[in-house]
Each structure stands twice: as structure tokens, then as C-alpha cells.
C-alpha positions as CSV (number, residue, x, y, z in Angstrom):
1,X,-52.3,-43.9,65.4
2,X,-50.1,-44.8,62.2
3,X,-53.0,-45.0,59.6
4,X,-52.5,-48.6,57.9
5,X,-54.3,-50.8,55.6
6,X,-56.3,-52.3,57.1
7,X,-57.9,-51.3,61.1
8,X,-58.6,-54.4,62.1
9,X,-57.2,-58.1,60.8
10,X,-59.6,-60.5,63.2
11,X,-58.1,-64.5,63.7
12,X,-60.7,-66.8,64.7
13,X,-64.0,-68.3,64.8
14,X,-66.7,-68.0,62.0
15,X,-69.8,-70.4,62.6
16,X,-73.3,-71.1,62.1
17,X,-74.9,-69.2,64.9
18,X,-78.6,-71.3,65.2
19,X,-80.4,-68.7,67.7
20,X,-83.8,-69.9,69.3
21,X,-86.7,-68.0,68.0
22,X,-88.5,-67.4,71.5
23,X,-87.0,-65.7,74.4
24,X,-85.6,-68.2,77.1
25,X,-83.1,-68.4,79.5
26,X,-82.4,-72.0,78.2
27,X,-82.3,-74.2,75.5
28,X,-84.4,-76.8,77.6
29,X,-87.4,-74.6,76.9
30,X,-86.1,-73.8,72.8
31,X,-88.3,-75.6,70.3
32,X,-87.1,-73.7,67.1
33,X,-84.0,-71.6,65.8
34,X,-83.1,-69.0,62.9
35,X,-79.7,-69.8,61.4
36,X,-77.5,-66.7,61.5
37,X,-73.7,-66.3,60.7
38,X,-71.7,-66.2,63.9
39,X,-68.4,-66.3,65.5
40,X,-67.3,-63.0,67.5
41,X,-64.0,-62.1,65.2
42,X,-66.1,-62.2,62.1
43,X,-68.8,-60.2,63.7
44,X,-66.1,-57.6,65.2
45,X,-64.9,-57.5,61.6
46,X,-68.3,-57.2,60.2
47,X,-69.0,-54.5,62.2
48,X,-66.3,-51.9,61.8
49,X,-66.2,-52.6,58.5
50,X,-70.0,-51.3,58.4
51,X,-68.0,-48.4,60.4
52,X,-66.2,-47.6,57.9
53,X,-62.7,-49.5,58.4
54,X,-61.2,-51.9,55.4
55,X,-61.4,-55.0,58.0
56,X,-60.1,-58.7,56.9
57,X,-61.2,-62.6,58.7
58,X,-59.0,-65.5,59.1
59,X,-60.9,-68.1,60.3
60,X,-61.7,-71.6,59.2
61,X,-64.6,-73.7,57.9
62,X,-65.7,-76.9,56.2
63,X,-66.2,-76.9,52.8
64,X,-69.7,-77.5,53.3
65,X,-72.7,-75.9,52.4
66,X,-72.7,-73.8,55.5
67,X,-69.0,-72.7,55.4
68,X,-69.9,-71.2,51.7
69,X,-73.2,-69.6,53.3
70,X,-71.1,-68.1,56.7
71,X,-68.4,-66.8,54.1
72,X,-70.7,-65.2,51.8
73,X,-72.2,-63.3,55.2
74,X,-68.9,-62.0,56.2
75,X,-68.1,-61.1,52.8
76,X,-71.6,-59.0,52.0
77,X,-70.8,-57.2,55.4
78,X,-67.5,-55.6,53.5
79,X,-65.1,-58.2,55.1
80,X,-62.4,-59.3,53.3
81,X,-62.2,-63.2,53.5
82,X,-59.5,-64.0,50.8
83,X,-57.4,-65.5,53.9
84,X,-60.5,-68.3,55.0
85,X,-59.5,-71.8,55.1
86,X,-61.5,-74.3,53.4
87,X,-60.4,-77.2,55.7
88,X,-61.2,-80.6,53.9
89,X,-61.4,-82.8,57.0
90,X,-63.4,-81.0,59.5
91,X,-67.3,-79.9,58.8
92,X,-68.3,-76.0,60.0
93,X,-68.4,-75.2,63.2
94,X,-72.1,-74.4,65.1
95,X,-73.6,-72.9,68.2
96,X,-76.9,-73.5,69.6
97,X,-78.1,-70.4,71.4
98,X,-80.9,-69.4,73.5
99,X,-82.6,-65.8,72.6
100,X,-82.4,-64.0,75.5
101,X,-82.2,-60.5,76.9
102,X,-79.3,-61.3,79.1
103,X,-76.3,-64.3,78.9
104,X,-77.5,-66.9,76.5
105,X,-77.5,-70.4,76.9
106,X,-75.3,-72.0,74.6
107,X,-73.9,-75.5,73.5
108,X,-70.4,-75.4,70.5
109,X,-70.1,-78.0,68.3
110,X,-66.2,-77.7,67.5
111,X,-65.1,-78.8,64.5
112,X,-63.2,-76.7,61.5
113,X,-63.2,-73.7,63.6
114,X,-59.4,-74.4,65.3
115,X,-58.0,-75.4,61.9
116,X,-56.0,-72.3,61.4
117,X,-51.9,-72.5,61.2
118,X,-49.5,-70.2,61.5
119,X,-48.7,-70.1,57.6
120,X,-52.3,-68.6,57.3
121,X,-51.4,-65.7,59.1
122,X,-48.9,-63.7,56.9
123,X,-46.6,-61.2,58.0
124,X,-47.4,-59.5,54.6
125,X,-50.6,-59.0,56.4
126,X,-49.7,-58.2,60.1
127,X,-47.5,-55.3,58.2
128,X,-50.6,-54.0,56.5
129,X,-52.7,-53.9,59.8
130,X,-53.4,-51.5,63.0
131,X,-55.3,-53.6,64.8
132,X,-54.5,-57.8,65.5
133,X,-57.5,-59.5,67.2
134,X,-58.7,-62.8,68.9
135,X,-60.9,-64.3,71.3
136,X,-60.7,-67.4,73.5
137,X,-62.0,-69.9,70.9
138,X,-58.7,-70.2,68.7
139,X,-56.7,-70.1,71.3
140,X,-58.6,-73.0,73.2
141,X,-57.6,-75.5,70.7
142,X,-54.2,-76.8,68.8
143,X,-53.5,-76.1,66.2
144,X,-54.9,-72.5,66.5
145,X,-53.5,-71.8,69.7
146,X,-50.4,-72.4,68.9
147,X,-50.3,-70.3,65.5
148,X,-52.1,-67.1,67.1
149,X,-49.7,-67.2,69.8
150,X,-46.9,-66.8,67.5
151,X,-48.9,-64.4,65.5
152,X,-49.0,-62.3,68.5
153,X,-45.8,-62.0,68.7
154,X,-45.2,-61.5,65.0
155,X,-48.1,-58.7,64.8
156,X,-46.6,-56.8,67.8
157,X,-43.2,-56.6,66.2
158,X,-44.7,-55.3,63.0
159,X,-46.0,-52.4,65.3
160,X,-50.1,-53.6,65.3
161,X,-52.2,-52.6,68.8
162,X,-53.0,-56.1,69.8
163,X,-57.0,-57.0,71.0
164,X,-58.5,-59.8,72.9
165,X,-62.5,-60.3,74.0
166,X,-61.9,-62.7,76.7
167,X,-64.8,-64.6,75.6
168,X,-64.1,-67.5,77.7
169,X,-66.5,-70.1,78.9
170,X,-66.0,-74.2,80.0
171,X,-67.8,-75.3,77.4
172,X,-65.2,-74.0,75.0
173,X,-62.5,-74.1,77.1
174,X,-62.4,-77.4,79.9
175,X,-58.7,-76.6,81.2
176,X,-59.0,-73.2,83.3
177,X,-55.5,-73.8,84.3
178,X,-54.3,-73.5,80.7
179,X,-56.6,-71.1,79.5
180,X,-54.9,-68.8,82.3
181,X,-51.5,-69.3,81.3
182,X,-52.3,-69.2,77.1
183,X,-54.3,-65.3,78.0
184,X,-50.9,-64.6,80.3
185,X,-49.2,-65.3,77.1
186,X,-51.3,-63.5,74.9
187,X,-51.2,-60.2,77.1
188,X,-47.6,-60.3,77.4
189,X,-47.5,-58.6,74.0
190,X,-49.1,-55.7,75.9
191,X,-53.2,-56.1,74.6
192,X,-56.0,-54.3,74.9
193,X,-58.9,-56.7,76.1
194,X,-62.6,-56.6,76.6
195,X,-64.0,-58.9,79.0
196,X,-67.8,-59.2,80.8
197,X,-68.5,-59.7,84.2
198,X,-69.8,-62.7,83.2
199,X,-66.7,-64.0,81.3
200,X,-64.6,-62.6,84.6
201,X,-67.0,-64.4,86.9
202,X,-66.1,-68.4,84.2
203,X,-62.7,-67.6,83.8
204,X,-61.6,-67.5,87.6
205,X,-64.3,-69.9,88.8
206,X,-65.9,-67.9,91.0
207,X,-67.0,-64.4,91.9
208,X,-64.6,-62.1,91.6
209,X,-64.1,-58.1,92.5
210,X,-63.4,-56.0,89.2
211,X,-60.3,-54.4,91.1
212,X,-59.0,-57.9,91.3
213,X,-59.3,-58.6,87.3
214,X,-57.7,-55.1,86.5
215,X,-54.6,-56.1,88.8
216,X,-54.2,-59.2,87.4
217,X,-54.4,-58.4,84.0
218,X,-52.4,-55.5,84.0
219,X,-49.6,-57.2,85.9
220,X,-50.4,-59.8,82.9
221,X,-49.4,-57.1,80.8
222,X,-52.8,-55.6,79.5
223,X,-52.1,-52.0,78.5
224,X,-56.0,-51.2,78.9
225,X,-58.5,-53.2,80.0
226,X,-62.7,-53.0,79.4
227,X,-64.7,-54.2,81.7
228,X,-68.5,-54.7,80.8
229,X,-71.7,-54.7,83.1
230,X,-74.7,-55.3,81.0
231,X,-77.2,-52.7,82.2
232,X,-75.0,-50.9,84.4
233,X,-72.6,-49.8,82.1
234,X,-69.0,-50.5,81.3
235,X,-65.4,-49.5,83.0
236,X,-62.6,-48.7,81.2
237,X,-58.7,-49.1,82.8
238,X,-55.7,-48.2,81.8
239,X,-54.0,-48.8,85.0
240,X,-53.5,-44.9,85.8
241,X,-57.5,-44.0,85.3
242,X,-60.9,-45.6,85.5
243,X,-63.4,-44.2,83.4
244,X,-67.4,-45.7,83.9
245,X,-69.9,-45.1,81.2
246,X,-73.6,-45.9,82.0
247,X,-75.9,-47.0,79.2
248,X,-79.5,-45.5,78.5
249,X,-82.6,-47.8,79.2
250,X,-83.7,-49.4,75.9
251,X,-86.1,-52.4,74.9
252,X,-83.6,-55.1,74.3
253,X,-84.7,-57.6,71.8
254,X,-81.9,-59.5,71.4
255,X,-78.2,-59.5,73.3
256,X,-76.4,-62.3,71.1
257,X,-73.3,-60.6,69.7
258,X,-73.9,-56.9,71.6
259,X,-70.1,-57.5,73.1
260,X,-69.1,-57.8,69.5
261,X,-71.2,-54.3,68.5
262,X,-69.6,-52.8,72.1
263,X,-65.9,-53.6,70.9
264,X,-66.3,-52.7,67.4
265,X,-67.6,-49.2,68.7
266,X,-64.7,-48.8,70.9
267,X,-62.0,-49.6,68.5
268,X,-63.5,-47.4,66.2
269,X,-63.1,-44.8,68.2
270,X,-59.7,-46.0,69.8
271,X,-58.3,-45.8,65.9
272,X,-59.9,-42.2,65.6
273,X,-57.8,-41.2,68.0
274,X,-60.7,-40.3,71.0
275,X,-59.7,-40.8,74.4
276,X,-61.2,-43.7,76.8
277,X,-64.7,-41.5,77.7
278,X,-65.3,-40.8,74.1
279,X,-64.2,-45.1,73.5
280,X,-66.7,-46.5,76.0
281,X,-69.3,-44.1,74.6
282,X,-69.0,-44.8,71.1
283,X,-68.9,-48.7,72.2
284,X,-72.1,-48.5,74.5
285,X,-73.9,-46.6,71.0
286,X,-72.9,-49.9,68.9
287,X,-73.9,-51.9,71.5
288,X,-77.6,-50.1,71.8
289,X,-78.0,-50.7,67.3
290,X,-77.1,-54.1,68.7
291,X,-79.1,-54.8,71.0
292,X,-82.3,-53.2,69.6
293,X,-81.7,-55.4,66.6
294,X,-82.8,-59.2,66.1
295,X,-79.7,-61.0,64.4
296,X,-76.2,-59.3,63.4
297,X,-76.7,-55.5,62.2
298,X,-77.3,-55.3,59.0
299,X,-76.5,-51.6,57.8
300,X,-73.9,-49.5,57.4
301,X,-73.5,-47.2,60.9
302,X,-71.9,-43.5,60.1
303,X,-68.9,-43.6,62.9
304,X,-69.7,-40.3,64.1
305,X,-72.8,-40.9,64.8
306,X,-71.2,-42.8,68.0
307,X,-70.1,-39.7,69.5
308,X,-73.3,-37.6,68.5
309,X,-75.6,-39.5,70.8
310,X,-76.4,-39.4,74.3
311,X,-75.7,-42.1,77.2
């Protein structure tokens, strides 16, 4: 790829991530939490810029105590976050989460999170950057659907590889009807997106076959298309060739934001120029420093010691 500014310009949520200190499949069971900085675009930013990449956040948050504290996270991680809105009507967003080994159990509070426009997403920028990113949270909610939609389109015709981690759940997202047809959208631009079975399973309403998702989304327009399955690995589409990468057994202490770690990892590689095989690996690697670590990662990660280490 075209070597640019900046790999990676991420739109989209940056919150206070309030993670239960005991395992549980539930908050029911979750007396006590450990504030964090979350929100998967400022972790995906966080982490390739530990990776090695100049990486930049647009995202909004209150001007609250908690909005200065999730900034000065992002920023200590190497992020630059020149372009976060201080939105004056609206308090920072938060997420209860269970701590668990698997899918966590999780209640949003939405507030400042969808304040973003489409003035706060320069073309100056979008010239400057290889990778555009997003998730489902901006684009669940006016106004920040509306202004990454037309960013899309703005950041494809300034030549950036578009991303989406199809992060979608109910609870973030009510109208499945309209979340299809805003991802349709999105995808038209020809993305690459990430996606769980999990987030496959919420965002059709039922159980659904992986060679179903890979039709659909590529007749959405998806130019590649990775397909995570926990412990058993990840697949990786292109619509010409499937390539399945299965992870080593490790002692998982904490799976909040190891999608973030596995996507970071992959695009990473992707903008080294390594092939899908090498792109899964160096995804599932991030994913294990993620996964073996309680809370966001913390240290700088040499990018080619993805590709050194066994799956």
C-alpha cells in the first residue's frame, strides 16, 4: 500500500469502560468494577499505535471529568486526539461490563458518544490517512451516522482502505432493519470488516451459517471479510479464498477488547503488505497479549514479533 500519514484515522466511540472485578457471565452476579478507558475505535487506535503506526481518534465526550481522564488514556497510548469533541450538552459515554472469559455482559449508557458531525471529519485528514475506521456505535445514532456515512464516501475518494468491526448488538442498536441497510451503505464503499460469530449470530437475529454472512456481505460490497470464532480460530474471505487460522490454548484472564487487539494485529499486517495467512496470524498474536492481559495493553508490541510466533 501507498505509505501515508497516518495508518489508521478511527471515528467513533471513546467511553468509560467500568469492567466487573470478578469473573461472571452477568452483571446480576457483579458487586464491584475497575474503571478503564474504552470504546473499540480508540482501542484499535491505541493499539496499532503501540505497533508502531502514527494512528489519530475522532470521537466525542463530555466535558466532564471522565472525558478529560478517557482522552488523557488514548493520548498516553501515542493516539493523536487533536480532533476529540468536547460536546457541552451531553455527559461521557459509559459501559458496564461483566469480566468474563467469553462474551461479556454489558449495559451502554449513550450519551456524548454520537455527537460527532461531518465538519469533524476533515478531508485534510482523510488525505493524510491509509486506513478509515468505524464500528456500529456511530453509526447507530444521528448525528454520527449520518456524518460517517458521508465520510465514507469522502475517505474512499481520497484513496483510504475503508474498515468496519461490525460490533453490533440490540442494546446499542434497537432497529435491526436499519442497522442492515446503514452497514449495506457503509460496505458499498468496498470495506474490509471484522465481525464475531457472536455479532453475526445479533445482527441477523438468529443463527446463522458463516457461508451465508460471507455471501451477503460480499454482494454488500465487502472486499474482505474476517470472521472470528473465539477458541476455534478465525476465517478470513476475500470472496476467491478462505483462509482459517486456529489459535493456541492459553489461560484467558480477560476477553474485553481481544476483537480490538485481533484487528489491530491484522491491519498491521494488512499495511505491511502480508498476505491473509500472515494477517490472521499476526491478528490471533495481538489477540493472545490481549487476552492474557487484565485491562487494555499497556506496552508497546514490536510488529514483527506478530509474525515470529507460533499458532
Amino acid at each position: 500500500m501507498n505509505k501515508r500519514e497516518y495508518g489508521l484515522v478511527a471515528v467513533g466511540e471513546l467511553l468509560g469502560d467500568f469492567i466487573g472485578t470478578e469473573i461472571s457471565t452477568n452483571l446480576y452476579d457483579t458487586q464491584k468494577f475497575e474503571r478503564f478507558q474504552g470504546g473499540s475505535p480508540a482501542n484499535l487506535a491505541s493499539n496499532m499505535a503501540r505497533l508502531g503506526f502514527k494512528t489519530a481518534i475522532i470521537s466525542a465526550v463530555g466535558t466532564d471529568n471522565l472525558g478529560k481522564y478517557l482522552v488523557e488514556k488514548v493520548t498516553e497510548a501515542g493516539v493523536d486526539t487533536s480532533l476529540v469533541i468536547y460536546d457541552k450538552t451531553e455527559p461521557s459515554s459509559i459501559v458496564l461490563v461483566s469480566r468474563t472469559t467469553g462474551t461479556p455482559d454489558f449495559i451502554p449508557y449513550r450519551t456524548a458518544d454520537r455527537m460527532i458531525n461531518p465538519e469533524n471529519i476533515p478531508d485534510e485528514l482523510l488525505q493524510k490517512c491509509s486506513v478509515f475506521h468505524t464500528t456500529c456505535w456511530p453509526l447507530s445514532k444521528q448525528p454520527s451516522q449520518a456524518s460517517v456515512l458521508d465520510a465514507a464516501k469522502r475517505a474512499k475518494k481520497a484513496g483510504c482502505v475503508l474498515s468496519a468491526d461490525l460490533n453490533y448488538a440490540e442494546r446499542v442498536w434497537p432497529d435491526r432493519k436499519e442497522a442492515h441497510a446503514v452497514i449495506k451503505d457503509f460496505l458499498s464503499n468496498g470495506a474490509l470488516i471484522k465481525l464475531s460469530e457472536d455479532d453475526a449470530e445479533r445482527f441477523y437475529g438468529r443463527v446463522v451459517e458463516m457461508k451465508e454472512v460471507f455471501k451477503d456481505f460480499h454482494s454488500w460490497g465487502a472486499s474482505l471479510i474476517c470472521y472470528t470464532l473465539g477458541g476455534k480460530g478465525s476465517v478470513v474471505s476475500d470472496g476467491k479464498e478462505l483462509v482459517f487460522k486456529k489459535p493456541e490454548a492459553i489461560n484467558v484472564v480477560d476477553a474485553t477488547g481481544a476483537g480490538d487487539s485481533f484487528w489491530s494485529g491484522f491491519l498491521a499486517a494488512y499495511l505491511s503488505g502480508k498476505n491473509s495467512k500472515e494477517c490472521a496470524q499476526a491478528g490471533a498474536n495481538m489477540a493472545k497479549i490481549k487476552l492474557t492481559t487484565i485491562g487494555p495493553i499497556k506496552h508497546e508490541v514490536k510488529l514483527e514479533s506478530l509474525f515470529s510466533i507460533k499458532i
